[in-house]
LUMPALO-29177 format. One record per residue: residue in one letter; x, y, z of N, C-alpha, C in turn; residue number from 0. Coordinates in steps of 0.2 Angstrom, whole numbers. Last residue first. Example, Ala and Ser with C-alpha at 12.3 -4.5 7.8 and 13.67 -1.06 7.14 Angstrom:
BEGIN
R resn   nc1   nc2   nc3  cac1  cac2  cac3   cc1   cc2   cc3 resi
R    S    64   -11    35    68    -5    36    64     0    39    1
R    A    66   -28    39    62   -22    39    66   -16    39    0
***
This chain:
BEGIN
R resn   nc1   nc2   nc3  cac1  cac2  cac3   cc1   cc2   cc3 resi
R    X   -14  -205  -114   -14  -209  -109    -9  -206  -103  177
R    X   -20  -203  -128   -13  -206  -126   -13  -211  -121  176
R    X   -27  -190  -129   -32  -197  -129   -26  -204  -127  175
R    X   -30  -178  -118   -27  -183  -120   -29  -191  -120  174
R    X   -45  -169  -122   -39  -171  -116   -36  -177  -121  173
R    X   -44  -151  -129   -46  -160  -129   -42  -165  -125  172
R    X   -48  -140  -124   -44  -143  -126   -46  -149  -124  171
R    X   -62  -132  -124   -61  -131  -130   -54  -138  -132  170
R    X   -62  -125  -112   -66  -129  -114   -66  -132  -120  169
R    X   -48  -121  -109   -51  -125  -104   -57  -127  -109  168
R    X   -48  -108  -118   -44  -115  -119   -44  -120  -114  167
R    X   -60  -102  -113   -59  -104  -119   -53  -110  -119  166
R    X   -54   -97   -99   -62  -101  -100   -61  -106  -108  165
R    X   -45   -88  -106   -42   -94   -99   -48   -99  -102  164
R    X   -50   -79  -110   -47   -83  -113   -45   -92  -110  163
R    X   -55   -74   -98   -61   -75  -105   -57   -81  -107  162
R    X   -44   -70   -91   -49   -76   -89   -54   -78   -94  161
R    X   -40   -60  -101   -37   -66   -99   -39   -73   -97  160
R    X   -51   -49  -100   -49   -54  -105   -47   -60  -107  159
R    X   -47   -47   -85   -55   -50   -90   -54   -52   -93  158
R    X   -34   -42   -88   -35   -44   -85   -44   -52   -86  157
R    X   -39   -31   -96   -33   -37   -99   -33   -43   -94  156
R    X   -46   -23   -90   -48   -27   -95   -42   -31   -97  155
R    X   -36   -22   -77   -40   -26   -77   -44   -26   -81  154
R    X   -27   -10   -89   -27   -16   -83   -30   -22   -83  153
R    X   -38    -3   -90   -36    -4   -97   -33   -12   -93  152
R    X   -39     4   -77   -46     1   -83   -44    -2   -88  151
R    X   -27    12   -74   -33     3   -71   -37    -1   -75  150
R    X   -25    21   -83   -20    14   -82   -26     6   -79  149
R    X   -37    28   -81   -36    24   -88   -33    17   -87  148
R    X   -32    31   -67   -42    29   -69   -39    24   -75  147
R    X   -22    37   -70   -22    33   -63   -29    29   -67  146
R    X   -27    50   -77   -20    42   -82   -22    37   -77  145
R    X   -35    57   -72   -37    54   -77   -31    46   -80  144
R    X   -25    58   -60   -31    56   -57   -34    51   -64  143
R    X    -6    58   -59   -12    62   -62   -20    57   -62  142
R    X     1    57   -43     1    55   -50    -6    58   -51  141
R    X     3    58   -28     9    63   -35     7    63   -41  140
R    X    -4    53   -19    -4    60   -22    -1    61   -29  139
R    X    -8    34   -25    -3    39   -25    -4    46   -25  138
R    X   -24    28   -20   -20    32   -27   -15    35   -25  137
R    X   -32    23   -14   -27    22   -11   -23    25   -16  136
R    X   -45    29   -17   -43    30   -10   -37    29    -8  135
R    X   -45    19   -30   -45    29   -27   -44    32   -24  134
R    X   -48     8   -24   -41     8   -28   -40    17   -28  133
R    X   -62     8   -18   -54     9   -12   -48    10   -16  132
R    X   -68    11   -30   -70    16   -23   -63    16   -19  131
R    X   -64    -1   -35   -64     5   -39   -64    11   -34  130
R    X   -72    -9   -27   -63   -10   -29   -59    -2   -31  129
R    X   -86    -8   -27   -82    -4   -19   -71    -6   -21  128
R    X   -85   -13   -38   -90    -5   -40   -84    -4   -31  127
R    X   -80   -25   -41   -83   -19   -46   -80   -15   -41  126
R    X   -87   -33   -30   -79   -31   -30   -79   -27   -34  125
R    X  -102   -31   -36  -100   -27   -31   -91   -26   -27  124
R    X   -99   -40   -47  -103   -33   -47   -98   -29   -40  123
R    X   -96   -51   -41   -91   -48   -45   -94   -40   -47  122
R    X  -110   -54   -34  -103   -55   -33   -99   -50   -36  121
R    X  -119   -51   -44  -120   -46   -38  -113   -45   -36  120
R    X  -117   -62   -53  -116   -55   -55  -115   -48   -46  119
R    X  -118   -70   -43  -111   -71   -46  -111   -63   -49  118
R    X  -131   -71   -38  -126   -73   -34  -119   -69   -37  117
R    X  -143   -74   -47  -138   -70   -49  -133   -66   -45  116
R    X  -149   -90   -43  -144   -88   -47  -143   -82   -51  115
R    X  -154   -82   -29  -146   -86   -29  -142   -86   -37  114
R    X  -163   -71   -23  -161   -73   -32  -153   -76   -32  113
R    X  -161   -69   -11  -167   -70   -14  -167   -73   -22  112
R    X  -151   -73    -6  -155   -78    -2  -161   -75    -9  111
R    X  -140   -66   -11  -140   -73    -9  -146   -75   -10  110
R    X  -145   -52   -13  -148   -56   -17  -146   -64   -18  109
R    X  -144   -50     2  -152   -49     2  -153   -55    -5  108
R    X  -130   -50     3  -132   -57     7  -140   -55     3  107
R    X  -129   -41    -8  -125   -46    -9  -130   -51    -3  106
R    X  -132   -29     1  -136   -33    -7  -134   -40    -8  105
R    X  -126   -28    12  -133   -28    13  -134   -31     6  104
R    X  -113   -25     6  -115   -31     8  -121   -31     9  103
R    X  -118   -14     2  -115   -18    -5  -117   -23    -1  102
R    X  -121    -4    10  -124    -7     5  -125   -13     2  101
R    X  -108    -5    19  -112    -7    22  -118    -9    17  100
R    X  -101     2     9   -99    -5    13  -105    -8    14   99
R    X  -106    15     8  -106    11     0  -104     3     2   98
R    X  -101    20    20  -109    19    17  -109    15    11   97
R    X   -89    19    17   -93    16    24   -99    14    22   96
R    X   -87    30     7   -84    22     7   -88    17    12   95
R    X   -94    41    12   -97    36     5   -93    30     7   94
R    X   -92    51    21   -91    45    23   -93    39    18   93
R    X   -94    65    21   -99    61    19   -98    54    20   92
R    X   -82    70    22   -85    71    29   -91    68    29   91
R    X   -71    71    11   -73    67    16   -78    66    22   90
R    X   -77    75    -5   -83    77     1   -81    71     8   89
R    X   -66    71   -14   -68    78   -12   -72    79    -6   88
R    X   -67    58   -10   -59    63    -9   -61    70    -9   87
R    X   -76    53   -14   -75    54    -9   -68    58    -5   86
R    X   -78    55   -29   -81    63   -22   -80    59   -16   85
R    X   -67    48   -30   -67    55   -31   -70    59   -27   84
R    X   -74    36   -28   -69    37   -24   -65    43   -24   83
R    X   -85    40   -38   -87    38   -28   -80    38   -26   82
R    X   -76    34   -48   -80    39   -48   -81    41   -42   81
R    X   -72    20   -46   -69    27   -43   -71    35   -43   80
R    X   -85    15   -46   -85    14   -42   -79    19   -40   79
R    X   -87    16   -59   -91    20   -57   -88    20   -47   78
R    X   -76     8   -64   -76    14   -66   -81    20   -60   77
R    X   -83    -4   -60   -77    -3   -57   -74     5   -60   76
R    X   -92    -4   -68   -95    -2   -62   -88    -2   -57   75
R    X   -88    -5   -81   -93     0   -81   -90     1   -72   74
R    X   -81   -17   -78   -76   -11   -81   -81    -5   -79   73
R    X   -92   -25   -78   -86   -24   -73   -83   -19   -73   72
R    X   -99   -23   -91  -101   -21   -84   -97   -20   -81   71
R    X   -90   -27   -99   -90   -22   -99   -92   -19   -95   70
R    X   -90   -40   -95   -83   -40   -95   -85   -30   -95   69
R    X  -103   -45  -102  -102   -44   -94   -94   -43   -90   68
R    X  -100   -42  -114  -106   -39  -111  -103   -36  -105   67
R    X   -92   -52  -117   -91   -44  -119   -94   -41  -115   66
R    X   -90   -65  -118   -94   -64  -111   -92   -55  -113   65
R    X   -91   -71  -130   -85   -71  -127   -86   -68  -120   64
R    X  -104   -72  -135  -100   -68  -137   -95   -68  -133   63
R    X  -112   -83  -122  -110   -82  -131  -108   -76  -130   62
R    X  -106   -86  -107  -112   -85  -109  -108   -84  -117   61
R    X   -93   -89   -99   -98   -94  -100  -104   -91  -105   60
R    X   -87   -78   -98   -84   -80  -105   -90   -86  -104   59
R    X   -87   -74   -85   -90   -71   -92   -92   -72   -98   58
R    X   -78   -81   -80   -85   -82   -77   -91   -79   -83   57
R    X   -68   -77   -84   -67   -83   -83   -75   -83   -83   56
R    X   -69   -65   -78   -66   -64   -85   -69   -71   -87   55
R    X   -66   -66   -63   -76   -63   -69   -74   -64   -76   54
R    X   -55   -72   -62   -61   -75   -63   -69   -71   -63   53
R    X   -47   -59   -68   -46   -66   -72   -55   -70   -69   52
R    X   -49   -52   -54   -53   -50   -63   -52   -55   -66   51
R    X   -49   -60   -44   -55   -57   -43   -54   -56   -53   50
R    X   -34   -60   -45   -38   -67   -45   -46   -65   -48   49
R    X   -31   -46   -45   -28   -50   -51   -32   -57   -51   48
R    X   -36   -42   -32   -38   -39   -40   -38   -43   -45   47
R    X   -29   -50   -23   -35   -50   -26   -37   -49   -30   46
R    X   -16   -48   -26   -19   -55   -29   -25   -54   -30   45
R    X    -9   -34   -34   -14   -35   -28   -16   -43   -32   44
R    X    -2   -29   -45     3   -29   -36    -2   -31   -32   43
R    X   -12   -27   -56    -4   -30   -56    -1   -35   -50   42
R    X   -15   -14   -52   -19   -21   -51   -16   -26   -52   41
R    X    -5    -4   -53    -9    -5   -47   -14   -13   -46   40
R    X    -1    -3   -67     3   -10   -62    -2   -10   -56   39
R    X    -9     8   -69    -9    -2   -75    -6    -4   -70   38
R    X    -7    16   -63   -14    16   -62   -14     7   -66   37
R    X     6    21   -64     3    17   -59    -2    14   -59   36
R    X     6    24   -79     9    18   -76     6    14   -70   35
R    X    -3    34   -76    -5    29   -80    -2    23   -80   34
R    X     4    43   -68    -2    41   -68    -5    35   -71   33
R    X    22    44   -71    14    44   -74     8    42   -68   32
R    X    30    36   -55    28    39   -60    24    42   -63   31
R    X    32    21   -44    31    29   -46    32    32   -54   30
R    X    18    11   -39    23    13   -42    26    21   -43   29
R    X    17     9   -20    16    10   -29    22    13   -31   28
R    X    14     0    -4    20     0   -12    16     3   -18   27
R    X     3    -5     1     3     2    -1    11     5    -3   26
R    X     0   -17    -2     7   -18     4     8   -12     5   25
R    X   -13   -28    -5    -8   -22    -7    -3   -20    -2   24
R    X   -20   -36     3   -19   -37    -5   -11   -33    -7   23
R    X   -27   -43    12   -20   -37    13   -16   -38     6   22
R    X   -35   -53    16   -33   -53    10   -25   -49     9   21
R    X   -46   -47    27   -38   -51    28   -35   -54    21   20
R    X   -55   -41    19   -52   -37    21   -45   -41    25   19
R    X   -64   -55    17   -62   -52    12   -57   -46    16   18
R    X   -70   -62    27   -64   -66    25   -61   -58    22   17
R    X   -84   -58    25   -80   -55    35   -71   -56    32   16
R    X   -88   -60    16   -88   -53    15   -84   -50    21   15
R    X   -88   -74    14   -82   -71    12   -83   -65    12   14
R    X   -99   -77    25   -92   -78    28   -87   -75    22   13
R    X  -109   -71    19  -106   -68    26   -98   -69    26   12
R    X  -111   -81     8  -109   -75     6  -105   -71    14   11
R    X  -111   -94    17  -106   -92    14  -105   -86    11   10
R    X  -123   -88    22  -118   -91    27  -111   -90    22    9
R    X  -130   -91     8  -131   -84    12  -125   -84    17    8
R    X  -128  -103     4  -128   -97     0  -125   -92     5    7
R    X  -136  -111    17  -128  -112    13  -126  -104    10    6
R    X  -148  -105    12  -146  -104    19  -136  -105    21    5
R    X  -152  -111     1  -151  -101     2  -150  -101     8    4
R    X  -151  -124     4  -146  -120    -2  -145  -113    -3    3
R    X  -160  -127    12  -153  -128    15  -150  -124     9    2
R    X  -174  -113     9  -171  -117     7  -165  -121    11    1
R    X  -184  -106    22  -179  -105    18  -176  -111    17    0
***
């Protein structure tokens, strides 16, 4: 094995052990609609709020403003609450556990196997297990379809952001002055 998939891999470990001291959320929501909550929920967490801006950020490296891969995210951050629905219906299946243990199992396998697609796996899989614990952590009182909407609408704004963000980093000319 390479120093560079052996680095890779070491550091995929250490941000999958780093990532639960983050304590993103304070389990403060908002109250309301659904759909409020579901749009500030990503709002009230650095993580989410860092993690979308930089796939946003990250997406925007390829042609069409990174659309594609901004859509993915959305795709699997969606998919990922879906899983945190039947995990609400079928507790005794233990998906969230099970969907941990995968994700990192992929994430170190495509470190080492396919480093340069590190970043999709990366941001792939905050996606898909973000989407799974923002479900798990959904206020009872508010309605499930607005709660889904507000997020997704959210953190594409979010994505966005960072698209944008990417754009006026590439694009500003430094100063010739001094």
């Amino acid at each position: 094995m390479s120093p560079k998939a052996v680095y890779t891999s070491l550091l995929t470990f250490l941000c999958l052990l780093l990532a639960p001291l983050a304590q993103a959320h304070t389990g403060t929501h908002m109250a309301g609609s659904g759909l409020l909550a579901g749009f500030a929920h990503p709002l009230t967490g650095l993580d989410h709020l860092l993690i979308a801006v930089a796939a946003g950020y990250w997406a925007a490296r390829a042609g069409n403003h990174g659309v594609r891969d901004m859509a993915l995210f959305l795709g699997l951050l969606l998919a990922g609450m879906l899983l945190g629905l039947a995990a609400l219906a079928y507790p005794a299946l233990g998906i969230e556990t099970l969907l941990a243990l995968l994700l990192t199992a992929a994430v170190i396998a495509v470190a080492i196997a396919v480093p340069e697609k590190f970043a999709y796996v990366f941001f792939g899989s905050f996606a898909l297990y973000h989407g799974l614990a923002h479900l798990l952590e959904m206020p009872h009182q508010v309605m499930v379809a607005g709660y889904m909407t507000g997020l997704l609408i959210s953190t594409g704004l979010l994505l966005a952001l960072g698209g944008l963000l990417r754009h006026v980093v590439i694009t500003r000319k430094p100063n010739a002055g001094g």
